[in-house]
N, C-alpha and C positions, 0 to 999 in steps of 0.2 A: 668254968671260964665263961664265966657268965659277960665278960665284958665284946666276947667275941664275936662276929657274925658266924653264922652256920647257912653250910650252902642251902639249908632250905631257904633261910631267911633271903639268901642271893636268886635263889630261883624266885620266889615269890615277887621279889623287887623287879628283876629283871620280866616277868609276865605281868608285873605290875605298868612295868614299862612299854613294855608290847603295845600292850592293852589300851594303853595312853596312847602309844604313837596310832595304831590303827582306828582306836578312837578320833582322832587328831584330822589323821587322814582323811575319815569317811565325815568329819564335822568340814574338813578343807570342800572335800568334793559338791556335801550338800551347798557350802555355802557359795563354792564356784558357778551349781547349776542355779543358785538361786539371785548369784547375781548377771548370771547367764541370763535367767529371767526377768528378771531387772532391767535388766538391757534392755531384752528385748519388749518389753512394757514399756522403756519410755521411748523407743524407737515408734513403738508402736503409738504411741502419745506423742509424738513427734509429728510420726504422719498423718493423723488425726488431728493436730494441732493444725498443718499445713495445711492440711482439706480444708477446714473449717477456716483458714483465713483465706485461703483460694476464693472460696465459697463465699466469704464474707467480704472479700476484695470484690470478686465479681460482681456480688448483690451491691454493692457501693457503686462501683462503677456502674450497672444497669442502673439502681438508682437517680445517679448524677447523668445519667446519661438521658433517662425518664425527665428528668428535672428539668435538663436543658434544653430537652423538645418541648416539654412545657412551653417554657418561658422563649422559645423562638416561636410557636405556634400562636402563644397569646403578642407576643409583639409581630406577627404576619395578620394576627384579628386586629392587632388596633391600628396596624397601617390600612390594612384590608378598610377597615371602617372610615378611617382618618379617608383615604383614597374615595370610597365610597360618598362618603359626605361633602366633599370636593365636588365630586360627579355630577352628584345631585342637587349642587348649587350651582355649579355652573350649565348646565341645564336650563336651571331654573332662569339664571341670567338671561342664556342663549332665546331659551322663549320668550323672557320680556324685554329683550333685543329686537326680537322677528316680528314682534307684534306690534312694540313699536314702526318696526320698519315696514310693516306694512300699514299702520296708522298712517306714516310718510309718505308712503308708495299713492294709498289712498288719496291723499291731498294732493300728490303730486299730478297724479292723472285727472281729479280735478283741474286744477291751476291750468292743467296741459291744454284740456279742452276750450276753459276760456281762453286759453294764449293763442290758441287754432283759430278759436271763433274770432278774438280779434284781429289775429292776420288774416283770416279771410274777410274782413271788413277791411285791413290797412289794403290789401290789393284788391280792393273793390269788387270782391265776388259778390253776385247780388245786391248791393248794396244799392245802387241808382236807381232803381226800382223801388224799394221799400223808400229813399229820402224821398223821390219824386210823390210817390202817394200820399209821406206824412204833412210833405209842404202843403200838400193839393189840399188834404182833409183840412188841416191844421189851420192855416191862414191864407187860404188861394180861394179866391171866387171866380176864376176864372175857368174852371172846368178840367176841361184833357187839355192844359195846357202842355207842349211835348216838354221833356226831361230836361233838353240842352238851351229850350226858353227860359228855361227859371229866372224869376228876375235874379240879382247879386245883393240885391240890398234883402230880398223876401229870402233869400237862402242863406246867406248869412244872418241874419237874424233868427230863422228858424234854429239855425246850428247853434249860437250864441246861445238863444233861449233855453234849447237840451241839456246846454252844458251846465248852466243855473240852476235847471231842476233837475241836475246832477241825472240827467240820461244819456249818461256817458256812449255809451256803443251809437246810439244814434249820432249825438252830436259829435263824433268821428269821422262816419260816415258822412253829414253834411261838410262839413270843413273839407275833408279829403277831397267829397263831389265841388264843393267850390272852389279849391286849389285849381282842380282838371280842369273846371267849365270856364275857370278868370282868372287864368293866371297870372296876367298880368295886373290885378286888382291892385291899389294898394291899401286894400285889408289882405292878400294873401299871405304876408307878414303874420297879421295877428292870425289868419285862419292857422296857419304852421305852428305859432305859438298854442294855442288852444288845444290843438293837439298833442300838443307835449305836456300842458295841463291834464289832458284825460288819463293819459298814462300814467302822473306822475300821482294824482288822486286814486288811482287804481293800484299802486303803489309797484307798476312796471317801469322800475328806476333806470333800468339800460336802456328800454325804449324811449323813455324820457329823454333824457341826455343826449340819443339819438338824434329826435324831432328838436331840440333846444340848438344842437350841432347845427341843422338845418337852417333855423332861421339867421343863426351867426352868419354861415359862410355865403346862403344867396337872400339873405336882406341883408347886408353891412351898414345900410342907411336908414332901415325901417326903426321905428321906436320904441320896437318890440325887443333888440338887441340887446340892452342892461337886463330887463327884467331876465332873457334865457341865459345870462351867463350867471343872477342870479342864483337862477333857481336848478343851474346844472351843476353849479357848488354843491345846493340844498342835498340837490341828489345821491352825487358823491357823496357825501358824509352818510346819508341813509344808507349808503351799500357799504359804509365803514371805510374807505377809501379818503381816508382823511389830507393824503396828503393833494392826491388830486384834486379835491376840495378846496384846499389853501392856493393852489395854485389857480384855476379859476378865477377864487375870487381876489385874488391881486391883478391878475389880467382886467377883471370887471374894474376896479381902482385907478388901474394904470389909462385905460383907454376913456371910464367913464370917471370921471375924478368928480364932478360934481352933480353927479346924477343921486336920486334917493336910495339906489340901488348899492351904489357904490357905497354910502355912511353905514349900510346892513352888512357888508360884505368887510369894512373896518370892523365891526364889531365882531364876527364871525372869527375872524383873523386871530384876535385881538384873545378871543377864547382859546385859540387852538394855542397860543404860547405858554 
């Protein structure tokens, strides 16, 4: 019976089977711990993947972080510089400001002294004394004649004289002492005018206009009157005051209308339109 199985052949199959399944098994279990392992290799690559981007996040950010103090540090250097160079130009200004303004200061306190020296000539400090000598030296043969003898015509002429050979402070001084000693002259007119010439050649354009004012309102009649409303036009315009200028010399027009004074003072006018 040859076609039959025999229970060897069943046992054999059946420990054939066994043998499979525990085979089977112990192949499950390797492969369970193996992908146990597995697991835990890429868990483990997992977290090693994570460190290393923590790690690589962080170095990024310290990087950019690096970076960005950079680039505020280099823009704090180039304001720092830009502010600096500022500084030190203005500075630079501020000292050739002071220098000038003490260049100014300088001339000023010049000017100041000669403006003292001549008001103490305009209120006769010392002043009668030195004309008295110059008249005496100058064109007097008459000795110690005293100060308040002077002749009128020898001291106006000495004053006159000063003022042609442009010795302005003197011939101040004389005109001023000939005002005091003859006031009722009439040259005191011109002496008042001349003095408003010295100032105005001195190029003290307020004082001018001042002494020009003078002869206007106490000679009204003297001859001298066109020429000071002339030349206290002139003045005006020299201290840029152009409109008081204009007006002046329409005054001088209106009052002196056919004086030579008066066709200078059209012409003037005539400019400023």
């Amino acid at each position: 019976m040859a076609g039959c199985a025999t229970s060897t052949d069943v046992n054999r199959l059946e420990n054939r089977l066994d043998s499979l399944y525990a085979r089977n098994q112990s192949l499950e279990k390797k492969l369970e711990k193996q992908i146990r392992q597995l697991n835990d290799l890429i868990e483990k690559r997992k977290s090693q993947d994570n460190r290393l981007q923590n790690l690589y996040a962080g170095q990024d950010a310290e990087f950019y972080q690096v970076k960005n103090e950079v680039r505020e540090l280099s823009g704090r250097f180039e304001e720092i510089e830009h502010h600096t160079s500022r500084e030190i130009k203005n500075m630079s200004e501020t000292l050739d400001a002071n220098r000038q303004k003490l260049v100014s200061l300088s001339e000023s306190v010049e000017l100041n002294d000669t403006r003292i020296s001549r008001l103490a000539a305009y209120l006769g400090i010392d002043s009668g004394e030195k004309i008295a000598a110059a008249v005496k030296s100058g064109s007097s043969d008459d000795g110690d004649t005293p100060e308040a003898d002077l002749p009128e015509d020898r001291l106006y002429g000495f004053a006159k004289k000063s003022f042609d050979q442009q010795n302005y402070e003197t011939a101040r001084d004389a005109f001023e002492k000939f005002i005091e000693t003859y006031p009722d002259s009439d040259k005191a007119d011109n002496a008042r005018f001349w003095i408003g010439e010295v100032y105005y050649n001195e190029e003290w354009f307020e004082k001018a206009i001042l002494e020009y004012q003078e002869v206007i309102d106490n000679y009204p009649e003297g001859n001298k009157v066109p020429a000071a409303y002339l030349k206290q036009g002139i003045a005006f315009q020299n201290l840029g005051e152009t409109g008081n200028a204009k007006l002046v010399f329409k005054e001088l027009v209106r009052k002196f209308p056919d004086a030579t004074e008066a066709d200078v003072a059209r012409k003037k006018i005539d400019g400023m339109n």
